[in-house]
N, C-alpha and C positions, 0 to 999 in steps of 0.2 A: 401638334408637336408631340413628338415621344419623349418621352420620358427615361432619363439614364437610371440606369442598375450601377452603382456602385459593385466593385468588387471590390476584395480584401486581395493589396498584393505582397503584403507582409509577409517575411520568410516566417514560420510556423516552427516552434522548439520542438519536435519529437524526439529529445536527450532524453525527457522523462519518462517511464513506464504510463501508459495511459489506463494501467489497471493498479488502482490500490492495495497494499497490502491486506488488507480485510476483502476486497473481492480477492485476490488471490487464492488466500486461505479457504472463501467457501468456494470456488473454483476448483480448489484443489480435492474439497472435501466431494465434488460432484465428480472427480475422474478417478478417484478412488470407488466411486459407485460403477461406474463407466467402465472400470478397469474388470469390475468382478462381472458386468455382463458381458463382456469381450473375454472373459476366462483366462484373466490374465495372471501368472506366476509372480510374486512380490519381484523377479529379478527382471522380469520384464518390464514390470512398471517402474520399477528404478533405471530401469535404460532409457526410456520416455521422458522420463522426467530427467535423465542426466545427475541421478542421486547414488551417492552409496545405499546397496540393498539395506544395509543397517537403520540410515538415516528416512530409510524409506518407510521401515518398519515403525520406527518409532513415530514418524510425521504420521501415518498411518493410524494409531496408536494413539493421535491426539495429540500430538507434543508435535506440532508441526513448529518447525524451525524457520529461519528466515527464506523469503522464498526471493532470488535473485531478479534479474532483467529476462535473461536467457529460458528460465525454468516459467517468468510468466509467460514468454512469450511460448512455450512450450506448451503451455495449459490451455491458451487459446489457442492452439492452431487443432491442439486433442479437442476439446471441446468444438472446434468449426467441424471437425471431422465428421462426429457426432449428430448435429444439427444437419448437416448434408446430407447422411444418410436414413435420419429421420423423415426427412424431406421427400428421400428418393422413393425409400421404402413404406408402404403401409403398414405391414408389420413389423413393429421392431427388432422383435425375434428374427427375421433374415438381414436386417441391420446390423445385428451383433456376430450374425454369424459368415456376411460380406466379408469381413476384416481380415479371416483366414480362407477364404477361399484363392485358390491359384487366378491371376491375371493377366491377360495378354499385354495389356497398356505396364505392366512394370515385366514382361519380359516371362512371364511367365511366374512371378513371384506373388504370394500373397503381399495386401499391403502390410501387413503385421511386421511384415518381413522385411519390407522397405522402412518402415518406419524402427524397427528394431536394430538399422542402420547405427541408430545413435547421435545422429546427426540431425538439428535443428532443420534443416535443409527436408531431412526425409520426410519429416513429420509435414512439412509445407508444399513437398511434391504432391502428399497423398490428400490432401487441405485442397491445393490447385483442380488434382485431377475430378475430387468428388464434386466442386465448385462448376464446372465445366461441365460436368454430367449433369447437374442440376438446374443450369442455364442461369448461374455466375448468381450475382446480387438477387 
């Protein structure tokens, strides 16, 4: 006789953030690292993260502020980014230097560019498409 596997069919809360505000923060503190090997402008990484440049400087700065729903989920999709391209790449050095380069798959756009969009969305296209290239999970 086989034996049954139980599954769980209970609907699942994902209302909460499944990232705590203390992973947040050192999240935040690794794309600030992330940000300066991508050679990124304090006004660019405030478009990223969907922050006033001000507030950017200062969280930068250490005074990092509350960090919302939208900005975690902002942190990891940068930080998947990351991970991907670590992945894809041997050396990290054409990793960081991927991000600007021109691409057919966004039309001809670097993804810096797509992602400079501003939109939670962009940062998740360029998340999908390195995911894809790296043979997903």
């Amino acid at each position: 006789m086989t034996a049954l596997r139980l599954v769980d069919t209970q609907p699942r809360d994902f209302s909460s953030s499944p990232i705590s505000d203390a992973e947040a923060q050192a999240t935040f503190r690794a794309a600030v690292t992330l940000f300066e090997k991508w050679t990124l402008t304090d006004d660019q990484a405030a478009i990223l993260l969907d922050l006033p440049v001000r507030s950017y400087r200062r969280w930068k700065a250490g005074e990092i502020g509350r960090i919302d729903r939208d900005q975690k989920a902002r942190l990891s999709n940068l930080i998947g980014i990351h991970k991907a391209l670590r992945i894809i790449f041997r050396e990290a050095q054409r990793g960081y230097e991927w991000i600007r380069k021109e691409n057919a798959a966004f039309g001809g756009n670097s993804a810096l560019a797509v992602m400079l969009g501003g939109e939670l969305t962009d940062l998740m296209r360029v998340r999908r498409y390195l995911d894809a290239e790296r043979g997903g999970w």
